[in-house]
C-alpha positions as CSV (number, residue, x, y, z in Angstrom):
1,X,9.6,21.1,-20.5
2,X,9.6,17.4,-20.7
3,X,10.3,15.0,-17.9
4,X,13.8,14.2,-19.4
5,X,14.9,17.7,-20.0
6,X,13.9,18.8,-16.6
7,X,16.5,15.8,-15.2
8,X,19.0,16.7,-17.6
9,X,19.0,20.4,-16.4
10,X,19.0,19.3,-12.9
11,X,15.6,20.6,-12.4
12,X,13.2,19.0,-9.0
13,X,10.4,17.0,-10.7
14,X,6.9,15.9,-8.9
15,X,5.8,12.5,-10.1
16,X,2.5,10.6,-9.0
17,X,2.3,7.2,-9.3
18,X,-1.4,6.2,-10.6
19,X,-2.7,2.1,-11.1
20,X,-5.1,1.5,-14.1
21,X,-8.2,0.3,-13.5
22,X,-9.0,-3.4,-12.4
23,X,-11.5,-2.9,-16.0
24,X,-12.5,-0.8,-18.5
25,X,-14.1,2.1,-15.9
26,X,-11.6,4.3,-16.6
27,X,-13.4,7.2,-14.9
28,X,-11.4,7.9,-11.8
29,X,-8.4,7.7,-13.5
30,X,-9.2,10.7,-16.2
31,X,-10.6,12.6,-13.2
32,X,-8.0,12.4,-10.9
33,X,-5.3,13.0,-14.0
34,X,-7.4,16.3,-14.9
35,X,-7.3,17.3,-11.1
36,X,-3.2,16.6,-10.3
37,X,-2.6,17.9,-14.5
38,X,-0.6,21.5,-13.2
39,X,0.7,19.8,-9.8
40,X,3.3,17.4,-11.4
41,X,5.0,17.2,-14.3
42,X,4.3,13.1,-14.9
43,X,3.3,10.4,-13.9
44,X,4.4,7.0,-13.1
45,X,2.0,3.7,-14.4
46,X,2.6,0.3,-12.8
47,X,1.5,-2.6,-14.9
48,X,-0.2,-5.1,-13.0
49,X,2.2,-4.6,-9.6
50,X,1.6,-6.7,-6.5
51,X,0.8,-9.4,-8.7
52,X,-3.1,-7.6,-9.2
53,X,-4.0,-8.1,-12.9
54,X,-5.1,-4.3,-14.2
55,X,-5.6,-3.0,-17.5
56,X,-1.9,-2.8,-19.3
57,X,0.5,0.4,-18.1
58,X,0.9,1.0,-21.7
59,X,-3.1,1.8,-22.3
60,X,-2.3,3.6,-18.7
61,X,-0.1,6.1,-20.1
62,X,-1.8,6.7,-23.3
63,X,-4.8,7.9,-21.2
64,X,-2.3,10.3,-19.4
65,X,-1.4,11.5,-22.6
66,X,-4.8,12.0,-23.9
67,X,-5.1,13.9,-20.9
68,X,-1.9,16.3,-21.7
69,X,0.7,14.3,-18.8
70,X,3.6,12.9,-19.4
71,X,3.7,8.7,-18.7
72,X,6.4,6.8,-17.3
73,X,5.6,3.3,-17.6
74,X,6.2,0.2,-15.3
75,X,8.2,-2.6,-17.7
76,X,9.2,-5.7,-16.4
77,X,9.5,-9.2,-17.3
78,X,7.3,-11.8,-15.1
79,X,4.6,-11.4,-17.6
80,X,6.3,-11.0,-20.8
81,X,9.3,-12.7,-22.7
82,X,11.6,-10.9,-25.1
83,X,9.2,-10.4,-27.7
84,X,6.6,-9.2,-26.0
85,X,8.7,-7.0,-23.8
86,X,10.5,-5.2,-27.3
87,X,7.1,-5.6,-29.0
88,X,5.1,-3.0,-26.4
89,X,7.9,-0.9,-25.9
90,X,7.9,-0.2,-29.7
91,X,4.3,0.4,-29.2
92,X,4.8,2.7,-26.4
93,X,7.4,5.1,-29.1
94,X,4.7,5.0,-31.3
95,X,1.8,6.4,-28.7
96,X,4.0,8.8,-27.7
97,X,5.0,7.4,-24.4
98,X,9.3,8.0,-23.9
99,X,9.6,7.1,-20.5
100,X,10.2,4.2,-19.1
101,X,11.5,2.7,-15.9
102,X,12.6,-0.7,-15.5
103,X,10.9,-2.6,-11.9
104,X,11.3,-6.3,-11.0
105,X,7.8,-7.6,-10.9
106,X,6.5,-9.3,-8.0
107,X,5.7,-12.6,-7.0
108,X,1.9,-14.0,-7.7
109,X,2.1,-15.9,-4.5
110,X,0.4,-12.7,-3.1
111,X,-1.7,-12.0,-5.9
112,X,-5.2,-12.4,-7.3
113,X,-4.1,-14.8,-10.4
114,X,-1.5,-17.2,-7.7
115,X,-1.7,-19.8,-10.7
116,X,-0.2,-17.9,-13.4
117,X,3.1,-18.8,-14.3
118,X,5.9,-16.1,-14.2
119,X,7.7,-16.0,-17.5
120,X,11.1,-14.2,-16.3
121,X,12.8,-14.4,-19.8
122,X,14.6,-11.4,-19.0
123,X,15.7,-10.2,-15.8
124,X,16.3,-6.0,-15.0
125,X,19.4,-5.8,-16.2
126,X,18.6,-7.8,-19.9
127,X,15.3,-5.6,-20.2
128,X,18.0,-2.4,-19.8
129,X,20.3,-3.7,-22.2
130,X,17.8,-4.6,-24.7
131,X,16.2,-1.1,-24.3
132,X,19.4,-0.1,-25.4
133,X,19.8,-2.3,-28.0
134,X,16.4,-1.2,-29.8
135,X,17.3,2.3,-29.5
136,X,21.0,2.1,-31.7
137,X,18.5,0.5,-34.2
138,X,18.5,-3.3,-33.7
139,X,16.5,-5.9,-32.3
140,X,17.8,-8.7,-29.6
141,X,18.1,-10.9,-32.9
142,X,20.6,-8.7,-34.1
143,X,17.7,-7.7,-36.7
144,X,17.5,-4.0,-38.2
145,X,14.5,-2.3,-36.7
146,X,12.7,0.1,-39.9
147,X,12.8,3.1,-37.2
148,X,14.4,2.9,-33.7
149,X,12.8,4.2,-30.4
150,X,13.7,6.8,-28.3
151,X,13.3,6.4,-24.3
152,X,13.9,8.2,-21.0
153,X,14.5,5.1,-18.9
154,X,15.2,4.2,-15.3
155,X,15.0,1.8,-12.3
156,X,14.2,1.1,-9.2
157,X,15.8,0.3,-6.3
158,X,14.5,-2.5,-3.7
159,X,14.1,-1.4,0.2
160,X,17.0,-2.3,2.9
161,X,16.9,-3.7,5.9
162,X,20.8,-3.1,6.9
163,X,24.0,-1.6,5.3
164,X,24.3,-5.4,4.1
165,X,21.7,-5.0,1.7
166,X,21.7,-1.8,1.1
167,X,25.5,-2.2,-0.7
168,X,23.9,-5.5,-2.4
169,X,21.0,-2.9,-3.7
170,X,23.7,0.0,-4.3
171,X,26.0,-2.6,-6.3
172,X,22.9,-3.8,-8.8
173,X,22.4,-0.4,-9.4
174,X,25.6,0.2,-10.2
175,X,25.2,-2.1,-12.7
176,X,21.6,-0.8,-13.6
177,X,23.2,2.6,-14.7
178,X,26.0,1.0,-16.4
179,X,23.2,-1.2,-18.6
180,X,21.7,2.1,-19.4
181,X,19.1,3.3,-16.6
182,X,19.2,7.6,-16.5
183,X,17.5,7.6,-13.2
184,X,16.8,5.6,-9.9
185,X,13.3,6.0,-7.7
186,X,14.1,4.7,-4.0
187,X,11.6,3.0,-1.4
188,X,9.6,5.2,0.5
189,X,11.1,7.8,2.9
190,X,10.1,8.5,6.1
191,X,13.5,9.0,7.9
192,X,15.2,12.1,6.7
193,X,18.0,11.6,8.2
194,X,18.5,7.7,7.0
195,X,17.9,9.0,3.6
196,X,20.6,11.5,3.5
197,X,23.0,8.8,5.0
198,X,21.7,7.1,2.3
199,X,22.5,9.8,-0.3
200,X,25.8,9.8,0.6
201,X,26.3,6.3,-0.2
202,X,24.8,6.7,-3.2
203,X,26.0,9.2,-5.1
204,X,29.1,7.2,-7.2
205,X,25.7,6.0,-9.0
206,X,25.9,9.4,-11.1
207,X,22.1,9.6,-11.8
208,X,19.7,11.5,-10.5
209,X,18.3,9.6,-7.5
210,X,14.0,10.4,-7.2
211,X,12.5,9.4,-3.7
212,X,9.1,7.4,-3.1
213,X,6.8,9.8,-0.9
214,X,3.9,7.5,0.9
215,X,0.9,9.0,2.2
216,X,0.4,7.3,5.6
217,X,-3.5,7.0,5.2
218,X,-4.2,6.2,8.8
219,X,-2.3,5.2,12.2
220,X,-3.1,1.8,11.5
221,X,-0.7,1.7,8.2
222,X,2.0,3.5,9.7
223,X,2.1,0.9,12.4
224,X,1.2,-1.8,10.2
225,X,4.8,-0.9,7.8
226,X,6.6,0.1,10.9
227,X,6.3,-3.7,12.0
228,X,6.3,-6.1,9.0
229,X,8.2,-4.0,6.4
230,X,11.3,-3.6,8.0
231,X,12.2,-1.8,5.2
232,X,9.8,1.0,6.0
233,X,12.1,2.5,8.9
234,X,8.7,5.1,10.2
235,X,10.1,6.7,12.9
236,X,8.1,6.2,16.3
237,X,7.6,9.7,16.6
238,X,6.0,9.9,13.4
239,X,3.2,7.2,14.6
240,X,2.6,9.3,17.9
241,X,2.3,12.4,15.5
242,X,-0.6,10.8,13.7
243,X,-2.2,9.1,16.8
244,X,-1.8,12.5,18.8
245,X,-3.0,14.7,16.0
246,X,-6.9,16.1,16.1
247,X,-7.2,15.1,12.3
248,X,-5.2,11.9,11.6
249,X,-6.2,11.9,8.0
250,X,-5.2,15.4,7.7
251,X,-2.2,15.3,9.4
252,X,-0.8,12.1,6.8
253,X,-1.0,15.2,4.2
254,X,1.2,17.1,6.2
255,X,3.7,14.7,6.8
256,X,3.8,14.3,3.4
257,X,4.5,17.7,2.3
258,X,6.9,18.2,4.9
259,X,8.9,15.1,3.5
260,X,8.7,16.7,0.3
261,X,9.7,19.6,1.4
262,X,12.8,18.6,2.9
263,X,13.8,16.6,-0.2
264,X,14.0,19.2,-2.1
265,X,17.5,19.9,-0.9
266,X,18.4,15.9,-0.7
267,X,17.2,14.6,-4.1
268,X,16.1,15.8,-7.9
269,X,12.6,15.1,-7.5
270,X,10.0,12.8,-5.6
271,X,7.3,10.4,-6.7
272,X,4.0,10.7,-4.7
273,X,2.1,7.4,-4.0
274,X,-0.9,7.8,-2.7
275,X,-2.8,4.5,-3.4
276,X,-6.2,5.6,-5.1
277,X,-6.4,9.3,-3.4
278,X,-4.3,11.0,-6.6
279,X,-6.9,14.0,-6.5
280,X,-5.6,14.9,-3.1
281,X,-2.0,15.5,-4.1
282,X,-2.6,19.2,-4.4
283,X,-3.0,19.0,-1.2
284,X,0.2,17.3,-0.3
285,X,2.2,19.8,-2.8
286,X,0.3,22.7,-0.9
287,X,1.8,21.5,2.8
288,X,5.2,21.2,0.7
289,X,4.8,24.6,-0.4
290,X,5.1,24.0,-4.2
């Protein structure tokens, strides 16, 4: 069952989130899709996020198709006007890649190319519309497209630091949906309860909101989010957990699967980001029992 079926029938679905290579090796990446390939049911490329230049998200997911998953690619417009941007997605249609969801892309300040300059010709909500616009058969130059795409497509929503922002961020995905996004992934949870205040909040969006699962590597991330992403919210007890446990790396998998766990009940599905250690998310699906 594909990936938009299963959120049309209201079915859970396990995404992993997987980066391209930074080259041509694309080794680990086949390797680790072969080992996660009857764990989840697709997989989420980023192209080029943190401002890190990678080989393209849309070569990404045609290696995850070669490889028999379903892609769900990054698209975004710091890198790409409005030809570019309806150029690849007719691409993706073509290589078989129908999912797409729809991310702001970060700033290079941060990155390892700080001199390129963004191009920002369309922002999230103008990328959403003009997905829509290719798919009833026309081009953003009001020019018939010779065959029009089909696409699952969603977007993101930014983390929170208060209820503030959090009704900014609820109101541009208001208007997200309305410009055609079909699903929403959220920041990281590590707070169960936060999030299911958060549900609450959320659920005039009318889309089927998937939850980012972070594997806390070590105690020295957790504490590292805990104090300069505010966003983050780890709980304190969660920190002690890890410090306090007799195999900290082990016990990150366990948080993990207990989070996903839990979510089950909260949310239609979760994406599992685990930062280069894909070929362990078996183990984080065995801790959450699926």
């Amino acid at each position: 069952m594909s990936f938009q079926k299963r959120l049309s029938s209201s079915e859970f679905v396990v995404l992993a989130q997987m980066n391209t290579p930074k080259g041509v090796n694309i080794s680990e990446m086949v390797n680790n899709a072969r080992r996660i390939k009857e764990r989840v049911h697709a997989v989420v490329v980023p192209d080029m996020d943190n401002g890190v230049m990678r080989m393209s998200a849309l070569a990404g997911g045609v290696l995850m198709r070669q490889q028999g998953l379903e892609p769900i690619i990054h698209v975004y417009g710091r890198d790409r006007n409005r030809m570019a941007l309806q150029g690849d997605m007719l691409a993706a249609h073509v290589l078989g890649i129908q999912n797409l969801v729809v991310v702001r892309g970060e700033g290079m300040a941060s990155g390892d190319h700080v001199d390129a300059k963004p191009v920002d010709d369309l922002d999230e909500l103008g990328i959403l519309r003009c997905v829509g616009t290719l798919q009833k058969g026309t081009d953003l130059a009001s020019l018939e497209l010779n065959g029009n795409p089909s696409f699952a497509v969603g977007c993101t929503l930014a983390p929170f630091v208060d209820d503030k922002t959090l009704g900014q961020e609820l109101d541009l995905a208001r208007r997200k949906v309305e410009a055609g996004a079909q699903f929403v992934l959220t920041p990281p949870v590590f707070d169960l309860d936060r999030f299911a205040s958060f549900v609450e909040k959320a659920k005039g969006l009318g889309v089927p909101l998937i939850p980012t699962v972070f594997l806390l590597k070590t105690v020295g991330i957790a504490r590292y989010m805990a104090t300069y992403e505010p966003g983050a919210f780890i709980p304190e007890t969660t920190i002690k957990r890890m410090r306090q446990a007799k195999d900290r790396e082990m016990e990150g998998f366990v948080i993990a699967g207990e989070t996903i766990k839990h979510l089950k009940g909260l949310a239609q599905g979760v994406q599992i980001v685990t930062l280069g250690w894909e070929n362990r998310i078996p183990t984080i699906l065995d801790y959450a029992e699926m």
